[in-house]
C-alpha positions in Angstrom: 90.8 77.8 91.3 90.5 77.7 95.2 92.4 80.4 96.9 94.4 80.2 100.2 93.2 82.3 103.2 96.0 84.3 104.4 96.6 82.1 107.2 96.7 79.2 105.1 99.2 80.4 102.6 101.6 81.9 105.4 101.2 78.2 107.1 102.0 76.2 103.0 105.2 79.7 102.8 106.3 78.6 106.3 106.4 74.7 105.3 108.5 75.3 102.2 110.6 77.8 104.0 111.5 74.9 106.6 112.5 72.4 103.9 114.0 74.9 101.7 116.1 76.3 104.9 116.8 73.2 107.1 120.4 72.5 107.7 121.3 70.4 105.1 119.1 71.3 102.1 120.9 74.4 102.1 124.2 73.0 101.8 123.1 70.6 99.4 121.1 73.7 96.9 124.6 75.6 97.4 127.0 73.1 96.1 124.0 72.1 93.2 124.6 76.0 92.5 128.0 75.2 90.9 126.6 72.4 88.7 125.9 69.0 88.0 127.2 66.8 90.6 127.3 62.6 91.5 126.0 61.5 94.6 129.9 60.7 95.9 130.6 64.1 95.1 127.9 65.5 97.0 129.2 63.5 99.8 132.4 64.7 100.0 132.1 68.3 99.8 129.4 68.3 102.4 131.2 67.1 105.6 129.0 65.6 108.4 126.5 64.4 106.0 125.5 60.8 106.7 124.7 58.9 103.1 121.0 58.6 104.6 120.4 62.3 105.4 122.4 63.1 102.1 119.6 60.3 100.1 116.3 61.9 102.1 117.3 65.9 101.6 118.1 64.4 97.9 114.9 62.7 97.7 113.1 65.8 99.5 114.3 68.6 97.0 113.8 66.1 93.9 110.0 65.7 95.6 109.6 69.8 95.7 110.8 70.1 92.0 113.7 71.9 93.2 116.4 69.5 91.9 116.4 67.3 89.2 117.9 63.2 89.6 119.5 62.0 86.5 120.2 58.3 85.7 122.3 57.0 83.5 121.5 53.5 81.8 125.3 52.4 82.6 127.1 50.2 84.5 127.8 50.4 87.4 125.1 52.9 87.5 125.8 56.5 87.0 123.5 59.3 88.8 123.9 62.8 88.3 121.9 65.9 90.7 121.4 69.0 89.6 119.3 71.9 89.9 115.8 72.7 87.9 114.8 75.8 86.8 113.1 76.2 90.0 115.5 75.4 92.2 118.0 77.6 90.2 115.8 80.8 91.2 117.2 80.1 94.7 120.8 80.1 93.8 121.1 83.7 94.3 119.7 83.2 97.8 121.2 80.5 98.9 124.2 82.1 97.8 123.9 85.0 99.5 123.0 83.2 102.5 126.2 80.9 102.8 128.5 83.9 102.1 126.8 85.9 104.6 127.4 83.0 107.5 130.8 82.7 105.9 131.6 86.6 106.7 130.3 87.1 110.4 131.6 83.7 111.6 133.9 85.6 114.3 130.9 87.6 114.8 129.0 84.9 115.9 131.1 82.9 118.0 132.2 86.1 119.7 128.2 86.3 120.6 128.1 83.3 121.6 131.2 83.2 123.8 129.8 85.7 125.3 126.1 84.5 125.9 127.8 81.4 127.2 129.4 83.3 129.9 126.5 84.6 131.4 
């Protein structure tokens, strides 16, 4: 088995940390957290999400094993996202994350008002 150089590793950790932690993949791994959900459903708790940027982070977190894409042999067809075993060892962090942005939102617009104003 080859090994990574330090540097290497740290530059394959920093890619995974930008998908994993771009904008919409982690709004799409927290409402996965909660279940099994259809693509509509994805779309409507997510608001600003274009149906294209909802399909690639999709596509994207299916590619990285970190959710799993479910089709059902029915018509119309029936699709069904939710997260792997993999993905489900974020949960806790994701979780964490969104709660934490959820709790200093005054916090942060009060820094930034300020910054502004300089």
């Amino acid at each position: 088995m080859d090994y990574l150089t330090e540097t290497e590793a740290n530059c394959r950790a920093r890619e995974v940390l930008d998908r994993v932690g771009d904008k919409w993949s982690v709004v799409v791994l927290y409402n996965l957290s909660t279940g099994t959900h259809r693509f509509t459903e994805l779309r409507r708790a997510i608001p600003g999400i274009s149906q294209r940027m909802l399909t690639v982070t999709l596509r994207t977190l299916e590619r990285d094993g970190l959710i799993r894409r479910t089709v059902h042999p029915v018509i119309p067809p029936h699709v069904d996202y939710d997260l792997t075993p993999l993905g489900s060892t974020l949960r806790e962090i994701v979780g964490a994350l969104v709660n934490w942005a959820h709790d200093h939102l005054e916090e942060i617009d009060e820094a930034r008002t300020a910054y502004d104003k300089v």
